[in-house]
C-alpha positions as CSV (number, residue, x, y, z in Angstrom):
1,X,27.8,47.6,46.4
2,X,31.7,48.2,45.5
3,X,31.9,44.8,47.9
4,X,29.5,42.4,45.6
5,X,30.7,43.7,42.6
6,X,34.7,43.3,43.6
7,X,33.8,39.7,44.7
8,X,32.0,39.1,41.8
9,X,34.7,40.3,39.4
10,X,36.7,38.0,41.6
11,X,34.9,34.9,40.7
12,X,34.4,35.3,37.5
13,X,38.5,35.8,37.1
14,X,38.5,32.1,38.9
15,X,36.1,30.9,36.4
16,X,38.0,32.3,33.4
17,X,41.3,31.2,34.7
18,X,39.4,27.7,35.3
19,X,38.6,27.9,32.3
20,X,41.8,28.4,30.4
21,X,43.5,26.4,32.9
22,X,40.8,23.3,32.1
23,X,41.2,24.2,28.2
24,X,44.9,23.9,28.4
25,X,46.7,21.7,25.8
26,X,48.4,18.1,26.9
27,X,52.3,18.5,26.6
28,X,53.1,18.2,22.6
29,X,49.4,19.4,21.9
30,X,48.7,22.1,19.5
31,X,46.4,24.8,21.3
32,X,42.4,24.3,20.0
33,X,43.9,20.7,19.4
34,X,41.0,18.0,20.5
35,X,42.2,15.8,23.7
36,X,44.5,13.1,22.5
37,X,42.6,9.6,23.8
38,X,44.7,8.0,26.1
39,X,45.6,4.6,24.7
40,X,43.7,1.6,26.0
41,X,45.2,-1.6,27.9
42,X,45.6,-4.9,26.8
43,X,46.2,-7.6,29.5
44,X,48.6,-10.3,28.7
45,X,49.0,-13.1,30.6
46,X,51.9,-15.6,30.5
47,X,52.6,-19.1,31.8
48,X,55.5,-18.4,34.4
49,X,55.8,-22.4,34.5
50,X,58.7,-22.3,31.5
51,X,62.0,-21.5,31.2
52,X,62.9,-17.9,30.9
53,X,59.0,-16.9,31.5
54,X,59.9,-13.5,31.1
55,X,61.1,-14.0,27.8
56,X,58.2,-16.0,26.8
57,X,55.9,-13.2,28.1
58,X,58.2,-10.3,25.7
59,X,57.9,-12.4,22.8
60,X,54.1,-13.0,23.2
61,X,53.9,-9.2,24.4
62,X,56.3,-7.9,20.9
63,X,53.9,-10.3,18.7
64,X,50.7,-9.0,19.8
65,X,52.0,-5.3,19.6
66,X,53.0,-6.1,16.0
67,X,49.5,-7.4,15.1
68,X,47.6,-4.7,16.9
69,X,49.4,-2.0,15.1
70,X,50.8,-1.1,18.0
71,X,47.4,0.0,19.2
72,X,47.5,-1.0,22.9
73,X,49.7,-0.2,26.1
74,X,50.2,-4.0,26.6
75,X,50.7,-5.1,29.8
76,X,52.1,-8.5,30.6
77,X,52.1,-10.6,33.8
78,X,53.0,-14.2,34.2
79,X,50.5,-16.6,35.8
80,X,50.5,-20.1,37.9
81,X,48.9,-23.0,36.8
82,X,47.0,-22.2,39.6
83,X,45.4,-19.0,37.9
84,X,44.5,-20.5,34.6
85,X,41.1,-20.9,35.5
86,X,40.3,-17.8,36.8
87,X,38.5,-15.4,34.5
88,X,40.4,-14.0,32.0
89,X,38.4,-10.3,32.8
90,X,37.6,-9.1,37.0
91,X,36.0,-6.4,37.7
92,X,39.0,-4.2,38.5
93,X,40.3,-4.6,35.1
94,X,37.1,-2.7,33.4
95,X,39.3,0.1,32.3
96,X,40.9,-2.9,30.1
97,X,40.1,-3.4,26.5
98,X,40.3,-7.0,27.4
99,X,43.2,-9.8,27.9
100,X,45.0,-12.2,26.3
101,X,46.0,-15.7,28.0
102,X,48.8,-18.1,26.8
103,X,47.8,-22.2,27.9
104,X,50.5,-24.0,27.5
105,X,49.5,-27.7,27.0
106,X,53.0,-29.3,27.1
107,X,56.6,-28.5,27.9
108,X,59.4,-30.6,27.3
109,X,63.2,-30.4,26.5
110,X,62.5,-29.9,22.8
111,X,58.7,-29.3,22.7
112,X,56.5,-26.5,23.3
113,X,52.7,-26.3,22.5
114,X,49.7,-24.1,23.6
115,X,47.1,-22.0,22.6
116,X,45.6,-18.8,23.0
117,X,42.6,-17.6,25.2
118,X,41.1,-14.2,25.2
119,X,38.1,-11.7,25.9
120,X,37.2,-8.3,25.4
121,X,34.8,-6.5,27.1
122,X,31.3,-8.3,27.6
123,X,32.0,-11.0,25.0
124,X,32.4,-14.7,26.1
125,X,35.8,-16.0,26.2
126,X,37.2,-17.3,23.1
127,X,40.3,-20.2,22.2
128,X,42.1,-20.7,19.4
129,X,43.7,-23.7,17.9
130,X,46.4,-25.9,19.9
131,X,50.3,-24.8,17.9
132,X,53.4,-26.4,18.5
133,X,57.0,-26.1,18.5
134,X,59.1,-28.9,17.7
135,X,62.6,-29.1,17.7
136,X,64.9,-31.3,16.7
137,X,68.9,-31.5,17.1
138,X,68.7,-28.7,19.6
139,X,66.9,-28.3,23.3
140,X,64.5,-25.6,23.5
141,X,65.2,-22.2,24.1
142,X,64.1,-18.6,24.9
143,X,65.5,-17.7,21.8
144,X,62.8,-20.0,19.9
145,X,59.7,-18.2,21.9
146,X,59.0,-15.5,19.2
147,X,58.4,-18.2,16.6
148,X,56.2,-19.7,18.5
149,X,54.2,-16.7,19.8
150,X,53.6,-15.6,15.6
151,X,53.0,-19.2,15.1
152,X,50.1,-18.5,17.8
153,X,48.8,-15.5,16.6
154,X,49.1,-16.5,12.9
155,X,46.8,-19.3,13.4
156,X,44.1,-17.3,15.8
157,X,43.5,-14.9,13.0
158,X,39.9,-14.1,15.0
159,X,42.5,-12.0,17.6
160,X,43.7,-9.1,16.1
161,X,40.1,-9.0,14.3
162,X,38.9,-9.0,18.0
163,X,40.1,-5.4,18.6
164,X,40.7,-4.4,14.9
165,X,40.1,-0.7,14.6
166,X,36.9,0.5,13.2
167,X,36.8,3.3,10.4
């Protein structure tokens, strides 16, 4: 008897310890606190066809984040003209909230113009209008891209709305 009732004293110290060890708070978490939702992903992809692509992809990356509310962990990759026809969400990305696509319709040495393409979740795919940067007395520059990423998201105002938060 002494032998079932020491294991079983046993066990249930594994379960309570599970238990409190299971019920612990995250790091920076009050104790009793509910679990702080980890914060979905928003693909970005960028045209790596540009000069300075990773600069385009930042700006793109910094406007978005400013029109979500910073409410994403946005996560940029440039793309080949090769992959702009793929879908914008695969089946590995389902964890996702959905992605964002920059098309760039023209590039020239004081031109830029493109629009936007995105999708979340089991929506269809949406565009929005064709914007363009002109400039004159100057060549373009990576300096220029975050004018023409808000220029982007300022006329695709159906975007942000896309993933605006919910009350």
């Amino acid at each position: 008897m002494y032998g079932r009732l020491r294991a079983g004293v046993q066990s249930g110290l594994l379960v309570l310890c599970g238990g409190l060890w299971a019920g612990s708070p995250q790091p920076g978490q009050a104790m009793g606190a509910d679990p702080v939702p980890a914060t979905p992903a928003l693909l970005v992809q960028c045209p790596a066809e540009v000069p300075e692509p990773d600069a385009l992809c930042a700006a793109l990356t910094a406007a978005l984040d400013t029109a979500l509310d910073g409410a994403f962990d946005i996560r940029s990759r440039q793309i080949s003209a090769a992959d702009r026809n793929a879908p914008l969400l695969l089946p590995e990305q389902a964890e996702a909230a959905g992605t964002v696509r920059l098309v760039l319709a023209g590039i020239g040495e004081d031109r830029l113009s493109g629009h936007l393409e995105w999708q979340s979740g089991s929506t269809p795919p949406q565009q929005g209008p064709e914007v363009a940067l002109d400039v004159m007395d100057a060549s373009l520059s990576a300096s220029m891209y975050p004018s023409f990423t808000r220029g982007l998201l300022t006329a695709t105002p159906d975007l942000p709305a896309t993933w605006a938060r919910t009350p």
